[in-house]
VEXFI-501366 format. One line per field, with one value per residue (C-alpha): residue number from 1; residue in three letters; z, y, x. Coordinates in Angstrom, 3 decimals. Example, Ala and Ser with C-alpha at 12.3 -4.5 7.8 and 13.67 -1.06 7.14 Angstrom:
drenlo: [1:2]
vexmi: [ALA:SER]
pz: [7.800:7.140]
py: [-4.500:-1.060]
px: [12.300:13.670]
***
This chain:
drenlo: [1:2:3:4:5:6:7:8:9:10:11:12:13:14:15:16:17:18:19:20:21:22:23:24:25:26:27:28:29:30:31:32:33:34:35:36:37:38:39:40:41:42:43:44:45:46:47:48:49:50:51:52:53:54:55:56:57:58:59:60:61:62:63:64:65:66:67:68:69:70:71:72:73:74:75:76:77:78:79:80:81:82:83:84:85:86:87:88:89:90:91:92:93:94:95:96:97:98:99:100:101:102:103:104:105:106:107:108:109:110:111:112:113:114:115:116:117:118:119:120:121:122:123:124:125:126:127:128:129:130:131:132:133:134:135:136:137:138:139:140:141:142:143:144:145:146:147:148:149:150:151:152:153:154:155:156:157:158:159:160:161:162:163:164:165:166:167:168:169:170:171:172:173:174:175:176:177:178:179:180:181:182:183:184:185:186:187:188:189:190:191:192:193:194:195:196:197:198:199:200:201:202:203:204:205:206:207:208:209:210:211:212:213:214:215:216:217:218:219:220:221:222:223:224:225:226:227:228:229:230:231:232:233:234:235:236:237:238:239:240:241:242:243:244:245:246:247:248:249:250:251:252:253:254:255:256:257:258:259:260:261:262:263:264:265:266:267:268:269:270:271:272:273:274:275:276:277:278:279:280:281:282:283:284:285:286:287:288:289:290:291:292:293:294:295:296:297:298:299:300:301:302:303:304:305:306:307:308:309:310:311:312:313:314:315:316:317:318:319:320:321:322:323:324:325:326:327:328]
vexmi: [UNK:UNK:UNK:UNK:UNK:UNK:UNK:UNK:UNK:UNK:UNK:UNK:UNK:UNK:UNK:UNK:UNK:UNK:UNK:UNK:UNK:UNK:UNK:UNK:UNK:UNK:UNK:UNK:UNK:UNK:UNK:UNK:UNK:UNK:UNK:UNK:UNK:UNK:UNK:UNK:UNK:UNK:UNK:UNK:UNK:UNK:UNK:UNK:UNK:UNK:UNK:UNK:UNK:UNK:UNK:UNK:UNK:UNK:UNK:UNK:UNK:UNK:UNK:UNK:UNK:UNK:UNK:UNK:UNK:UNK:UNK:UNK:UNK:UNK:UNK:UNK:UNK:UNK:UNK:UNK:UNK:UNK:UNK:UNK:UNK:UNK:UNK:UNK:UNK:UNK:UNK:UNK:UNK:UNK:UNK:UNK:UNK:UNK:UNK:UNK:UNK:UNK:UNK:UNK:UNK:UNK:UNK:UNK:UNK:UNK:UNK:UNK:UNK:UNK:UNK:UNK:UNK:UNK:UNK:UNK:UNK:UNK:UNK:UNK:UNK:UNK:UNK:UNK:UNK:UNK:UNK:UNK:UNK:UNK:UNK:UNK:UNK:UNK:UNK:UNK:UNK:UNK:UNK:UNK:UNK:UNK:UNK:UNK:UNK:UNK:UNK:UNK:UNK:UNK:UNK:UNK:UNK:UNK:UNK:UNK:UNK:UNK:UNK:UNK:UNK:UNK:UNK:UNK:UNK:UNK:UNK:UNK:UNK:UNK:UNK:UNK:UNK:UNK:UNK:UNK:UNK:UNK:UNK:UNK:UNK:UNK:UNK:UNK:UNK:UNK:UNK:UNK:UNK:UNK:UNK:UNK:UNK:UNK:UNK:UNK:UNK:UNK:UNK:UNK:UNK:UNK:UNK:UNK:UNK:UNK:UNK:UNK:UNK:UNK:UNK:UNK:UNK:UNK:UNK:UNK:UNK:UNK:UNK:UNK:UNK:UNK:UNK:UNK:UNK:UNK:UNK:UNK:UNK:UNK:UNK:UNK:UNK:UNK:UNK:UNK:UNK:UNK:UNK:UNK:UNK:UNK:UNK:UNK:UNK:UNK:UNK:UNK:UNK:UNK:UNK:UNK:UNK:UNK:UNK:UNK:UNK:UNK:UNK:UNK:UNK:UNK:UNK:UNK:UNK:UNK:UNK:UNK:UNK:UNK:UNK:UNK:UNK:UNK:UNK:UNK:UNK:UNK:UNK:UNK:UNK:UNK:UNK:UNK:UNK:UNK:UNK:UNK:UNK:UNK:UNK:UNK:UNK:UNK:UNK:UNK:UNK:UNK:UNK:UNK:UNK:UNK:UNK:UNK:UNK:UNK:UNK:UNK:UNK:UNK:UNK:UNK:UNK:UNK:UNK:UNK:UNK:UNK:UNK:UNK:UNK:UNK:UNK:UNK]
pz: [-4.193:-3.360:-6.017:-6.942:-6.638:-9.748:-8.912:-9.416:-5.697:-5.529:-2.208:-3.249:-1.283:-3.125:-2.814:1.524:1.677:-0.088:2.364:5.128:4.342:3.941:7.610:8.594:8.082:8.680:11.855:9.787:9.917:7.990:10.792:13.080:14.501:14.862:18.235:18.566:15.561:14.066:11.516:10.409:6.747:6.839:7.962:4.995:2.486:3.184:3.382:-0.069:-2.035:-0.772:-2.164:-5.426:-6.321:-5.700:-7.615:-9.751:-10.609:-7.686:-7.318:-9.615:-6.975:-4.410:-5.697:-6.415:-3.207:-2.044:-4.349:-3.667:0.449:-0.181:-2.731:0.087:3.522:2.664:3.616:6.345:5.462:5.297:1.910:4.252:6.402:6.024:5.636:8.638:8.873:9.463:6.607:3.059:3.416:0.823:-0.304:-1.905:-3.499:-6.991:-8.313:-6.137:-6.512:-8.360:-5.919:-5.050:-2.271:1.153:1.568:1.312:3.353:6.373:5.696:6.555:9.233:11.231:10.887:12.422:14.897:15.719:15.964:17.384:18.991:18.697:17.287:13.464:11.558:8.672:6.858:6.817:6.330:2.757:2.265:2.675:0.568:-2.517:-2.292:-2.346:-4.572:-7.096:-6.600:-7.116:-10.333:-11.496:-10.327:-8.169:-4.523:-2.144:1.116:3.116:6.154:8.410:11.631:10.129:11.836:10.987:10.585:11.650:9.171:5.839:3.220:-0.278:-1.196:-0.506:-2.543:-5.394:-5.156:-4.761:-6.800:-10.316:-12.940:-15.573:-18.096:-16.858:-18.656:-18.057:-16.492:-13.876:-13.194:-12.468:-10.151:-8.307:-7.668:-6.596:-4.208:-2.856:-2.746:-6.186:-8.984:-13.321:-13.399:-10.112:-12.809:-15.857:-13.390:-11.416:-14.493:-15.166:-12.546:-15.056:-16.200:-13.869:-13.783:-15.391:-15.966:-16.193:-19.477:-17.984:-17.258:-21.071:-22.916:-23.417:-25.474:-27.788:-28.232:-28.363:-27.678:-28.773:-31.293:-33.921:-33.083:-32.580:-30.962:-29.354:-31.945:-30.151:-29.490:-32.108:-34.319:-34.844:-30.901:-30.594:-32.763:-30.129:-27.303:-28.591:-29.459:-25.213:-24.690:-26.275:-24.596:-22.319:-19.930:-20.080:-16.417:-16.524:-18.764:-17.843:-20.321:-19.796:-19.062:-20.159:-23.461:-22.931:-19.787:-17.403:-14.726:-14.830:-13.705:-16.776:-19.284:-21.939:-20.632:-22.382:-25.453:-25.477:-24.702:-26.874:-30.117:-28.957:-26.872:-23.921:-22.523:-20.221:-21.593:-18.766:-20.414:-24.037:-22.245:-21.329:-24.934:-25.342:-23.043:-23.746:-20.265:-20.122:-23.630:-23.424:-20.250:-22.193:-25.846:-23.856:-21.989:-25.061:-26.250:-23.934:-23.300:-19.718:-17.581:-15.247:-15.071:-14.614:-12.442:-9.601:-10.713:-9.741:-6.765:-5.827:-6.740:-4.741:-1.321:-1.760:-2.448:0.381:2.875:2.275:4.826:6.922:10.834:13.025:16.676:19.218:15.667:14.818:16.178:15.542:14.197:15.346:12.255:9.118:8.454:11.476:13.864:17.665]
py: [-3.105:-5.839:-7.748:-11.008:-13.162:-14.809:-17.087:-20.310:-21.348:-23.362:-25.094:-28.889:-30.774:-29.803:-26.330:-26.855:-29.302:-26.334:-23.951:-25.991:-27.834:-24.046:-23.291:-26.112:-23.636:-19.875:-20.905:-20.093:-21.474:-22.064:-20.501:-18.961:-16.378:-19.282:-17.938:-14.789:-13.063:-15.674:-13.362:-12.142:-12.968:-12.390:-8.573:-8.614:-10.217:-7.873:-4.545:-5.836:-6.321:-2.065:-1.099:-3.264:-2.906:1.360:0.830:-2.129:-0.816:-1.406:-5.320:-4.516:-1.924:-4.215:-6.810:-5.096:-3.767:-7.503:-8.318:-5.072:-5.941:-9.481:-8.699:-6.170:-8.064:-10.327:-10.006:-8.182:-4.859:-2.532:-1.110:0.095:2.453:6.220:7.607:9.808:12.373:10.217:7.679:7.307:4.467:1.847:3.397:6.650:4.336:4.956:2.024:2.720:5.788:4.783:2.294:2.546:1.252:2.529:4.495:0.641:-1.734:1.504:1.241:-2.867:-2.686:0.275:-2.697:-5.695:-2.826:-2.061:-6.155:-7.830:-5.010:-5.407:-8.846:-8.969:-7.961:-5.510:-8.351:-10.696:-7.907:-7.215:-10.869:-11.591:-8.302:-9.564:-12.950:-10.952:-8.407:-11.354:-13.556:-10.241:-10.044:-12.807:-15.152:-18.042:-18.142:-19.584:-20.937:-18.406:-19.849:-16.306:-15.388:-12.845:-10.514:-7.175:-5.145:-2.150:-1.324:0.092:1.635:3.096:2.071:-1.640:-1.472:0.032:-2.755:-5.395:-5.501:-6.590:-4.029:-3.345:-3.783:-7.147:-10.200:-13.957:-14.192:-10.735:-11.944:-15.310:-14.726:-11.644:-14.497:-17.174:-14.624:-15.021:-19.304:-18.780:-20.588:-19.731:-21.491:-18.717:-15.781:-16.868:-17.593:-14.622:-12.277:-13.182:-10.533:-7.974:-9.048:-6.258:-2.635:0.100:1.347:5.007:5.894:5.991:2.207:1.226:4.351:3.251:0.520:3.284:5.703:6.245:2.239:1.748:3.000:0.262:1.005:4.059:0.989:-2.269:-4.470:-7.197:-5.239:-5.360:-2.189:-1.772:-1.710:0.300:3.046:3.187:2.890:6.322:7.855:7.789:8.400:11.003:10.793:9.144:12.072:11.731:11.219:11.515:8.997:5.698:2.440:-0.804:-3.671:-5.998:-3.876:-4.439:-6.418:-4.794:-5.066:-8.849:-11.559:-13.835:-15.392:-12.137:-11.244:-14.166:-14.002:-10.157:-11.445:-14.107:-11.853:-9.663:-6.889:-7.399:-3.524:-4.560:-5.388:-7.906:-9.569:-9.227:-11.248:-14.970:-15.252:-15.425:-18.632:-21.910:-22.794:-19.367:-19.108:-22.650:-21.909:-18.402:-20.292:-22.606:-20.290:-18.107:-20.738:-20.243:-23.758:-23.769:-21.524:-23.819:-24.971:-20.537:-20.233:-23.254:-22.111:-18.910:-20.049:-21.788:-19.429:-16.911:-19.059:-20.003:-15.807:-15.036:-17.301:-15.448:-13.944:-13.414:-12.883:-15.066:-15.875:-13.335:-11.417:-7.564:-6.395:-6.255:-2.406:-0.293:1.655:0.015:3.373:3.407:1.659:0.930]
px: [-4.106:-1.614:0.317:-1.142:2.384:2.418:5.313:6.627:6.638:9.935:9.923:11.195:13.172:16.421:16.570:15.416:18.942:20.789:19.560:20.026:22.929:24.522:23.176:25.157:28.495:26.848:25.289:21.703:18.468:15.549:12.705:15.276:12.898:10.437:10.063:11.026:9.416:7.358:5.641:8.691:8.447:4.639:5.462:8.139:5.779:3.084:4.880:6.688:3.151:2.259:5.510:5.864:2.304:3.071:6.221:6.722:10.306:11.523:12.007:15.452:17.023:15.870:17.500:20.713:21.026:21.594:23.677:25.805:25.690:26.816:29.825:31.463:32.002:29.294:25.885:26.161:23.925:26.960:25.825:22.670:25.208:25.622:28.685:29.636:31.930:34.819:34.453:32.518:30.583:29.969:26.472:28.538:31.279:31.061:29.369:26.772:25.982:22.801:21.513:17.937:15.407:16.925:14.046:11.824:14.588:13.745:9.867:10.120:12.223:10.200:7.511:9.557:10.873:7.138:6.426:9.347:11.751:15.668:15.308:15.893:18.673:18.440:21.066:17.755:15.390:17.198:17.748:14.242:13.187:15.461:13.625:10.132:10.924:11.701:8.568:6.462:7.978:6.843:10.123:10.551:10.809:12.843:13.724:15.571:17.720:17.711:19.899:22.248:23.741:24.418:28.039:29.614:32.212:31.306:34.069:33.153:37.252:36.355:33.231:34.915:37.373:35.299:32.088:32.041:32.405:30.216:32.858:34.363:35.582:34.620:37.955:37.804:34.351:35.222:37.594:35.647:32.472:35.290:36.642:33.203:32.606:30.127:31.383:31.040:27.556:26.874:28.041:25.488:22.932:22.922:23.643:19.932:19.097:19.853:16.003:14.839:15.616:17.594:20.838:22.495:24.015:28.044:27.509:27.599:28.458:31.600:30.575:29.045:31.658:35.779:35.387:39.381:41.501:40.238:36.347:34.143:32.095:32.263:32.096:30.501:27.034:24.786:24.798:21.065:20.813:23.958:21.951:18.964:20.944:22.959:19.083:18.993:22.203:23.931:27.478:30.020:28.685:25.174:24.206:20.330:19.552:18.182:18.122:16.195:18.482:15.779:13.777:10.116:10.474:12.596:9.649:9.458:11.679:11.753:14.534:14.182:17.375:19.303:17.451:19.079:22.272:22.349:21.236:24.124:22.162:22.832:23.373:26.779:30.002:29.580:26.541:28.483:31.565:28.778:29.117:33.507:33.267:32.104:30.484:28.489:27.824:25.687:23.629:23.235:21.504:19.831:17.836:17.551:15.243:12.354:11.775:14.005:12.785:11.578:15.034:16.592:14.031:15.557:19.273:18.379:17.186:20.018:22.759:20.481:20.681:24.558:24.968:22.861:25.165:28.557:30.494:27.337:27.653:26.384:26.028:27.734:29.618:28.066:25.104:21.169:21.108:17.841:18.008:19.715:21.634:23.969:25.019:23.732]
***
């Protein structure tokens, strides 16, 4: 049975300038396979409500695996690539060894292959899959301006450089997303992601054990929650174990996630470090309150689009890959 979208459909005329207005630079376009593959997000929408509805905890790997593409080279799908014998590929780079959803992003694109041969790229397939996989879970939607064009290059050393750690500051976070065109209000927005899906234990252990030479644990996580989170996790080495970034929620795309964070449980020493700064640790409390989702729900949105537009190829750049695990 397909998933009933229970979204806030967020269409106004603000968020179509900010997609267009960013097309105006990328060379993308709101309807760019208007004629060439004019179901194209029908084919997406409707293989996205089979595998949702089979697998509701997938919309957070989904969306991570965008995020993941568009932090290394931009949004190009090189985080889709296999590594070949020659070079580790982004994918096996150890802060994404966890990722989740290939598996999905090859299910969707053997459909647009089947409907519309050679003629969209697996960068707008997982572009348009994020956006999906969020509405399903209850989130807004979006306008997304299409016409990427997918990469060739894919290194696991980059990716280790280049995403955000777990265990950054405002500051190292700050500068990562500026590296990228997205701004502080970008960080706090898009840290509300972490309202879907799960993390392994090594991503926050260290906030429960050997934490420094002053603290068995990080002092700024809450100790009550520090307690359960060591009941699942029993050491720095604990591999197996999964944790709920979102307790009680982690399925749906709401503002739980901040009200977490702002009672000091958020699981990341990323999502501890919205509340050292002034900027973050407002937008954080005022979400908190449950009365602003409306208003999450079209930042979101908007930090989404202006993510989704950097370092994307365009015109005659990369290629339109067959198969989103290796190249033409």
């Amino acid at each position: 049975m397909a998933v009933k979208p229970c979204a806030v459909m967020l269409i106004p005329s603000a968020l179509l300038l900010l997609a267009l207005s960013s097309s105006a630079v990328a060379q993308l376009q709101v309807g760019y396979y208007s004629k060439t593959c004019p179901n194209v997000e029908a084919i997406v929408r409707e293989e996205m409500e089979k595998i949702i509805s089979a697998a509701p905890s997938l919309a957070g790997p989904l969306l991570r695996l965008h995020f993941h593409d568009c932090f290394v080279r931009g949004c190009d799908a090189s985080v889709l690539l296999n590594s070949t014998e020659g070079n580790l590929a982004e994918r096996d780079a150890k802060p994404n060894k966890s990722l989740r959803g290939f598996g999905s992003v090859d299910r969707v694109k053997a459909k647009l292959e089947a409907a519309c041969p050679n003629t969209v790229s697996c960068a707008d397939v997982l572009t348009l899959m994020a956006r999906d996989a969020v509405m399903l879970a209850k989130g807004p939607s979006w306008p997304v301006a299409l016409g990427r064009r997918d990469g060739s290059v894919s290194s696991a050393t980059e990716a280790a450089d280049q995403l955000p750690p777990a265990n950054g500051d405002v500051p190292l976070l700050t500068m990562i997303f500026a590296s990228k065109g997205l701004d502080l209000k970008d960080l706090v927005v898009l840290s509300g992601a972490h309202t879907l899906g799960t993390a392994h234990c090594p991503s926050y252990a260290g906030r429960l054990y050997n934490f420094s030479s002053a603290y068995s644990a990080d002092p700024t996580l809450d100790s009550e929650y520090a307690d359960r989170l060591r009941t699942r996790c029993k050491s720095v080495d604990d591999k197996a174990m999964l944790s709920e970034m979102d307790p009680g929620s982690y399925k749906t795309f709401d503002t739980s996630y901040y009200r977490h964070v702002a009672k000091r449980r958020g699981l990341f020493q990323s999502d501890a470090a919205l509340l050292t700064d002034a900027t973050t640790r407002e937008y954080v409390q005022r979400i908190a309150t449950g009365k602003f989702d409306d208003v999450f729900f079209k930042d979101f949105s908007e930090s989404m689009i202006k993510m989704g537009n950097v370092g994307v190829l365009t015109g005659a750049q990369g290629e339109i890959r067959k198969k989103c695990y290796i190249v033409n």
